[in-house]
C-alpha positions, 0 to 999 in steps of 0.5 A: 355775171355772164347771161348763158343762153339758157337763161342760166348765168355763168354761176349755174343759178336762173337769172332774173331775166328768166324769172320774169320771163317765166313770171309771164308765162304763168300769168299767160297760163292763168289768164288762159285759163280764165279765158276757157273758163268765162267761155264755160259759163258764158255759154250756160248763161247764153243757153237759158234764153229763148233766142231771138229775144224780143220786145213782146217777150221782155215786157210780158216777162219783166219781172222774171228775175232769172231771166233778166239774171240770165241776161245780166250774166250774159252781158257780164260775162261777154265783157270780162271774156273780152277783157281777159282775152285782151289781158291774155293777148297783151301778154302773149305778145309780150312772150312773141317778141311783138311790139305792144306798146299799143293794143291796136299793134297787139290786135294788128298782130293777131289779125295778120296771124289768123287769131283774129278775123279782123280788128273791126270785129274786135272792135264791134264786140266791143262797141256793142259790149259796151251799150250795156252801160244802159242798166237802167234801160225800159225800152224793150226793143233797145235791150231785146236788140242789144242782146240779140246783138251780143248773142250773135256776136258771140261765135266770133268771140268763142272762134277768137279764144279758141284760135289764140289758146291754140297759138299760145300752145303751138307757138309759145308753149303755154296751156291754161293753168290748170286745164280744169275747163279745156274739154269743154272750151274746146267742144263749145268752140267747136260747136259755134 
């Protein structure tokens, strides 16, 4: 069967060249629309906190439940945005025809376009993501300091999504899934 450029074959039905290809795009769509959705909520966690946090504060407030729930969503939500956005990048670059085969090459990539500020601040948010493997942790001032650390690391994330939505939209045509979060992704972005 010939394969005509419009991804139809010769016979008038879609090939299975464009099914997966279209396969991909709606898995982008979704991951898309994760990504704005884990900003949303991460941005209300983040909001609960008095910031800077410290040692003084966490100790006098240890048994606050919704603060130290508030933290864990915070901690939580940093990780699964940071992931999701990985995942969704991966696949845009699938969809860009660039090499992926390692994602430091997908994280080349988005840094050589702008998406990313550079790969050492993708590489810190996931560094300092990761210490909060200490769930157990009683020193106050390491877990007032891993927070404020996160908080603070949390506009360069925000700027990373909002700059890979636009060039998923600009460059391969795909919006999130169903756009449900869109306004207030873009305006949390926008005010970080």
């Amino acid at each position: 069967m010939r394969v005509l450029p419009s991804g139809r074959s010769a016979a008038g039905g879609v090939t299975v060249t464009q099914t997966l290809l279209d396969a991909e795009r709606e898995q982008l769509a979704g991951l898309l629309e994760a990504v704005q959705r884990y900003v949303y909520f991460l941005d209300a966690s983040g909001r609960k906190p008095s910031w800077p946090l410290t040692a003084g504060l966490l100790e006098k407030q240890k048994k606050d439940v919704a603060l130290f729930e508030s933290l864990a969503a915070i901690n939580e939500r940093f990780a699964k945005l940071q992931d999701t956005l990985g995942a969704a990048m991966r696949h845009a670059s699938i969809l860009s025809g660039e090499s992926g085969d390692t994602f430091l090459k997908v994280l080349g990539f988005y840094e050589k376009i702008g998406v990313l500020e550079s790969v050492s601040s993708w590489q810190l948010c996931r560094t300092t993501r990761n210490l909060a493997a200490h769930d157990y942790e009683t020193e106050y001032v390491e877990i007032a300091d891993h927070f404020n650390s996160l908080h603070e690391l949390i506009p360069s994330l925000y700027g990373t999504a909002f700059r890979f939505v636009g060039y998923c939209q600009t460059a391969l045509g795909v919006v999130s899934k169903q756009g449900d979060f869109l306004q207030d992704f873009q305006a949390i972005c926008a005010g970080k």
